[in-house]
C-alpha positions as CSV (number, residue, x, y, z in Angstrom):
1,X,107.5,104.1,109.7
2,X,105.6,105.5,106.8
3,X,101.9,104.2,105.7
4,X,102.9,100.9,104.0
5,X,106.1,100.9,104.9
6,X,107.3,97.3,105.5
7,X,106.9,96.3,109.1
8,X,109.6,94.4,111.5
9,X,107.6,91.4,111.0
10,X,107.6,91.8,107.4
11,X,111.0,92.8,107.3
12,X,112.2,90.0,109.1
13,X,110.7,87.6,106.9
14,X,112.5,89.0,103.9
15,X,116.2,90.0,105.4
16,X,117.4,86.5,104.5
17,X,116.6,86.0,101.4
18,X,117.7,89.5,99.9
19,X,121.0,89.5,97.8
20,X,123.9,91.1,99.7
21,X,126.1,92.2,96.6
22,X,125.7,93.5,93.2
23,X,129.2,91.9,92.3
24,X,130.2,95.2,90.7
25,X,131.0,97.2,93.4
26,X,130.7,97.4,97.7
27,X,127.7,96.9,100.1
28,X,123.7,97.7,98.1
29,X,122.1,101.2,99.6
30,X,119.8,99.6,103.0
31,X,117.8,97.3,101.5
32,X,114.9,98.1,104.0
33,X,114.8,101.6,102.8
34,X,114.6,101.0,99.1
35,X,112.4,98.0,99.4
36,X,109.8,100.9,101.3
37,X,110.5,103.0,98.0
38,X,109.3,100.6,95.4
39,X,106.4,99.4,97.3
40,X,105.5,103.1,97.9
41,X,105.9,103.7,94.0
42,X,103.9,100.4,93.5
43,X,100.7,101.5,96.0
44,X,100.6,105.2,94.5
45,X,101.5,104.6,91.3
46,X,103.7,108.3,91.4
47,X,106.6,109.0,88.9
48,X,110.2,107.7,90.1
49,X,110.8,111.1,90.7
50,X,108.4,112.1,92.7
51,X,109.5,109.8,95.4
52,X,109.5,110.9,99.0
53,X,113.5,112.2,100.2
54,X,113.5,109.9,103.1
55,X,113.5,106.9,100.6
56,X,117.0,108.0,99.2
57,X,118.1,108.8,95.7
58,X,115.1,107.9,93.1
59,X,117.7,106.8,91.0
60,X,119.0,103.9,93.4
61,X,115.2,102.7,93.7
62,X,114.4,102.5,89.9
63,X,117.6,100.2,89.5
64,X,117.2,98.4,92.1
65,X,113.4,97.4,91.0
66,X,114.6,97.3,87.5
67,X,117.8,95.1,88.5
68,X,115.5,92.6,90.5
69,X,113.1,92.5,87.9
70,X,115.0,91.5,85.5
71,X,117.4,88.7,87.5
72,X,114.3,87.0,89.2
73,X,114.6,88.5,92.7
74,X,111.0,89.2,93.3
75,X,110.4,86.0,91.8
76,X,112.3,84.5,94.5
77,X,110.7,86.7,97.5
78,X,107.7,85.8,96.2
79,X,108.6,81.7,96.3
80,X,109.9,82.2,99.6
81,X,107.2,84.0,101.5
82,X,104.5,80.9,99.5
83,X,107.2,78.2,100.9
84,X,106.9,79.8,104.4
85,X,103.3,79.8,104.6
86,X,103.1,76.0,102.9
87,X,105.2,74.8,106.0
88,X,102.8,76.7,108.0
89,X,99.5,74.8,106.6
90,X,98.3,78.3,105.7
91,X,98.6,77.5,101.8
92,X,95.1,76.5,100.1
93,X,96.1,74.1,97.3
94,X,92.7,74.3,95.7
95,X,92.9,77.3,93.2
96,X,91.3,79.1,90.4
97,X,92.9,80.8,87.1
98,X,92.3,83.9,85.1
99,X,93.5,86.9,83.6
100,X,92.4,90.9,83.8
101,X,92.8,93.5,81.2
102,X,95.5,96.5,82.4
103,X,95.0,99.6,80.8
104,X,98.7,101.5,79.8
105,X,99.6,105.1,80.0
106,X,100.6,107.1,77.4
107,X,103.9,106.8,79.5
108,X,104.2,103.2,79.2
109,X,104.9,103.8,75.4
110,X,108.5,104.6,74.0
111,X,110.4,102.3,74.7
112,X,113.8,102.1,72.8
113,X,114.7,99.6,70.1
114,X,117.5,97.9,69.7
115,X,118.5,97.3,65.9
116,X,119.2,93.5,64.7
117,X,121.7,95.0,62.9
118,X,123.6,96.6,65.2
119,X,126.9,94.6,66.2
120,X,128.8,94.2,69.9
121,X,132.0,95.9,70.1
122,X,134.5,95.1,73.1
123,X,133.5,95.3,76.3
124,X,129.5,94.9,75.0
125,X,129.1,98.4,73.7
126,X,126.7,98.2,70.2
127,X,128.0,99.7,67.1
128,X,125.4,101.9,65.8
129,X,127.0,102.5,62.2
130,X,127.0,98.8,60.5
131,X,129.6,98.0,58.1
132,X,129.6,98.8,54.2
133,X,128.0,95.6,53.2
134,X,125.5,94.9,55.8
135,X,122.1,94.4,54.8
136,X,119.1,97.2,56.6
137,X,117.1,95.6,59.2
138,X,113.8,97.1,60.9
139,X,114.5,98.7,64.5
140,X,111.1,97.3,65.2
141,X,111.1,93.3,66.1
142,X,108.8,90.9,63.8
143,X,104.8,90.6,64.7
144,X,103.4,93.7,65.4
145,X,106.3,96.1,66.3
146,X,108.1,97.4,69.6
147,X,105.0,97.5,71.5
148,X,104.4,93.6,71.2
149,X,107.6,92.7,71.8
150,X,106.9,94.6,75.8
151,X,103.6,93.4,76.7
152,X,101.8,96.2,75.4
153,X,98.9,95.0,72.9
154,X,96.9,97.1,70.9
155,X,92.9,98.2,71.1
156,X,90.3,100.7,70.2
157,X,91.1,102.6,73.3
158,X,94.9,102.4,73.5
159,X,97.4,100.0,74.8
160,X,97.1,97.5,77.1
161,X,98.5,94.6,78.7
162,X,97.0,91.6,80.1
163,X,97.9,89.9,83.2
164,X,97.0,86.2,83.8
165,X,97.2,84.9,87.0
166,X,96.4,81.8,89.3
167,X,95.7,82.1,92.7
168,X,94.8,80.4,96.4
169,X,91.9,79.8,98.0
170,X,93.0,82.8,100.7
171,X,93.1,84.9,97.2
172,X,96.7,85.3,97.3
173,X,98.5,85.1,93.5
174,X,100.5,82.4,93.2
175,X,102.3,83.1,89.9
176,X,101.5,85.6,86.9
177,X,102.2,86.1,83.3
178,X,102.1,89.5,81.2
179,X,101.2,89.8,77.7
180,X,99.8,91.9,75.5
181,X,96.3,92.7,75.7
182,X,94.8,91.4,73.1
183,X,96.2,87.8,74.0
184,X,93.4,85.0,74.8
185,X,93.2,83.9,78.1
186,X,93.2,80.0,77.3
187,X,96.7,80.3,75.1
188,X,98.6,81.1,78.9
189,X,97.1,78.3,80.9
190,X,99.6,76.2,81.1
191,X,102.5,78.7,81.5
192,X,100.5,80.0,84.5
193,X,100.4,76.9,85.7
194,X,103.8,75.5,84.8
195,X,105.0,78.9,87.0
196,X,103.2,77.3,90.6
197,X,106.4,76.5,92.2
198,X,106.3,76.8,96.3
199,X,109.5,75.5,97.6
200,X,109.9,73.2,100.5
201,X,111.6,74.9,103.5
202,X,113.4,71.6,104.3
203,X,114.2,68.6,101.6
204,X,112.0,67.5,98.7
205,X,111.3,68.6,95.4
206,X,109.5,72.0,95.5
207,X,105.0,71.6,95.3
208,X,103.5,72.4,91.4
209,X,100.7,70.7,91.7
210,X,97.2,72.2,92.8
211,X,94.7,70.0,94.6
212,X,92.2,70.8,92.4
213,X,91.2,73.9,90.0
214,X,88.5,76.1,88.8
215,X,88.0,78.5,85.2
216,X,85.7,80.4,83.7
217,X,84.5,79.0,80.6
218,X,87.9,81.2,78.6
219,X,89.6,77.8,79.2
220,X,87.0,75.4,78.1
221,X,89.1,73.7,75.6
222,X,90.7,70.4,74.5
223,X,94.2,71.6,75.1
224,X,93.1,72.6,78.4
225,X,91.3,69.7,79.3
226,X,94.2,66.9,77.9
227,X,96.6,69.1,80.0
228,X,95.0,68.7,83.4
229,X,94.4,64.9,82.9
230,X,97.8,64.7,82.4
231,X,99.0,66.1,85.1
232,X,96.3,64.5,87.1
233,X,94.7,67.6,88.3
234,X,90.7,67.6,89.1
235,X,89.1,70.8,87.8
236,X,86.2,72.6,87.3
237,X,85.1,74.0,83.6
238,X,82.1,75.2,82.7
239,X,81.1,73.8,79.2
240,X,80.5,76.5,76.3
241,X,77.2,76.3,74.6
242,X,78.5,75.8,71.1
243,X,80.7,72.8,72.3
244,X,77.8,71.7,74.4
245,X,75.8,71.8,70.7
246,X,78.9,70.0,69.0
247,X,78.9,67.5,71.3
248,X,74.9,66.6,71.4
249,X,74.6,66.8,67.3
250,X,77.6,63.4,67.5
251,X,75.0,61.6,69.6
252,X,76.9,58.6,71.0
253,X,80.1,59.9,69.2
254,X,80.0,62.9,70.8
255,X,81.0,61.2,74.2
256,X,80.5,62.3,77.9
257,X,79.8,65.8,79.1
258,X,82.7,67.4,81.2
259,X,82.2,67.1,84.6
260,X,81.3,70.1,86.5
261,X,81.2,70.5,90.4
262,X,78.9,73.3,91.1
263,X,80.1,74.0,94.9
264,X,83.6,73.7,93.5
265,X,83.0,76.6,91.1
266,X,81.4,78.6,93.3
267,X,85.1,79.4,94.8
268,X,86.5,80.5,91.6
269,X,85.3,84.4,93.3
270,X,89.0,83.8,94.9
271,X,91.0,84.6,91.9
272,X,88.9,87.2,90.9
273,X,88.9,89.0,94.9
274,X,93.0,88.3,93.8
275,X,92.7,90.5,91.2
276,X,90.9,93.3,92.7
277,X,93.7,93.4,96.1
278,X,96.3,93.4,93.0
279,X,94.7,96.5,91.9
280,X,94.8,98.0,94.6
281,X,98.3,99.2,93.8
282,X,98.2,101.6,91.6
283,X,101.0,100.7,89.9
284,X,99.5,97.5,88.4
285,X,95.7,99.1,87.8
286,X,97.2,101.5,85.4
287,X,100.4,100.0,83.9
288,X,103.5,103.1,83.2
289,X,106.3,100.8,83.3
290,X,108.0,101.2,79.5
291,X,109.5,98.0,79.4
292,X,108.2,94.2,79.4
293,X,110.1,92.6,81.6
294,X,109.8,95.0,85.1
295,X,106.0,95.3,84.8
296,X,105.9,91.8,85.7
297,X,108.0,93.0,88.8
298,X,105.5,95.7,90.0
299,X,103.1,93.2,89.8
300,X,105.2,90.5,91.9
301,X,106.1,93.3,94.6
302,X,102.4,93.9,94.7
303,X,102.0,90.2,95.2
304,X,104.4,90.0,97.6
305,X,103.0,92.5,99.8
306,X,99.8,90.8,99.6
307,X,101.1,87.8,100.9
308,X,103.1,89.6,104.0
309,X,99.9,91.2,104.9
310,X,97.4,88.8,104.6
């Protein structure tokens, strides 16, 4: 076994859960041999194909990191390993929320286009040479151009991609969301919270509801605010200064201040020690995956190994 290699334990924990078919064709390469692969790729951050022989065909790994990315697999993993250590008692329902900035390589860059204006032929192959009549179309989608469209926002030193997060009080991540970089952090609170979803190892509707929840001063908003009351969730929000200001020029109009546990906050540190194991991996500290949609699966493998370890 290979320094971080997945372990019997670990591998064990995972063997049930991992799909046994592609539905295309026989029995999947070992799946304990790729999965040691990706996680290698992951930790190191090395190209696809640089990776070591004894991990098989570089090819096979890509597309099977690729594949799961893109059908939820890691997603799953991720859900199940969470469920495991909710039945357990080892899952800390009090959490904290926030997002870090990823910096992309040039690599990252590229990525193909597909045209609006190309149409599906038989058998899902594109025709690339419209018809007579058809009106030209951009390559590029709408709102700032390929990049957007996978994660990768723009800034005075490059691309980047943000990553928003949530995570337990053992500063394990619960669920993430990419977007572009220059994305603020309080517009993907609720979808990082709306992802919490630790399934129940017997019956009963799966848990995606924290106990309570701590921010940094990013979410300290109305729309924030409103949302948590809804959903009955007690939090912990630093007010900003200008809305403290607002809020004290209204006098009796301007209401209550927030309330604001100070020992409570003091564990928001978890989300942010949640970050720095995530960045640990290579892979996710420096993003080089071209497309939108299997960055988010580096970062869930990395997640995942965090939770088999810790």
């Amino acid at each position: 076994m290979g320094r971080g290699d997945l372990s019997d334990a670990e591998w064990e924990r995972l063997r049930l859960f991992l799909p046994v078919s592609n539905k295309r064709c026989g029995r999947w390469r070992d799946h304990r041999q790729v999965i040691d692969g990706i996680l290698h790729r992951v930790r190191t951050g090395v190209q696809w194909r640089d990776l070591p022989e004894r991990f098989g065909p570089w090819k096979t790994v890509y597309e099977r990191h690729r594949q799961w990315s893109a059908d939820g697999t890691w997603e799953r993993l991720l859900q199940q390993v969470q469920a495991e250590a909710d039945a357990a008692g080892e899952l800390e329902r009090d959490i904290s929320v926030d997002s870090t900035i990823v910096r992309a390589h040039q690599h990252a860059a590229g990525a193909r286009n597909r045209s609006a204006a190309n149409y599906l032929l038989k058998g899902g192959r594109a025709s690339r040479t419209p018809g007579r009549d058809a009106v030209a179309e951009s390559r590029r989608p709408p709102g700032g151009g390929g990049a957007g469209s996978e994660g990768l926002g723009r800034s005075r030193g490059g691309f980047t991609t943000k990553l928003h997060l949530s995570a337990d009080g053992r500063c394990r991540p619960l669920s993430l969301v990419v977007t572009p970089g220059q994305r603020a952090d309080c517009t993907q609170f609720r979808p990082v919270l709306e992802k919490i979803r630790v399934p129940r190892l017997g019956t009963g509707r799966p848990r995606n509801k924290p106990d309570s929840l701590a921010a940094d001063k990013a979410y300290s908003n109305g729309p924030c605010r409103d949302y948590l009351r809804r959903r009955g969730i007690r939090h912990t929000i630093p007010e900003k200064a200008d809305s403290q200001a607002a809020r004290l020029r209204k006098g009796s109009r301007g209401g209550r201040p927030p309330g604001f546990d100070e020992e409570r906050y003091k564990k928001r540190n978890t989300v942010e020690r949640a970050i720095n194991k995530l960045k640990h991996a290579r892979a996710v500290a420096t993003r080089y995956d071209k497309r939108g949609y299997v960055f988010p699966g580096t970062a869930t493998a990395a997640a995942l190994a965090i939770w088999l370890r810790t």
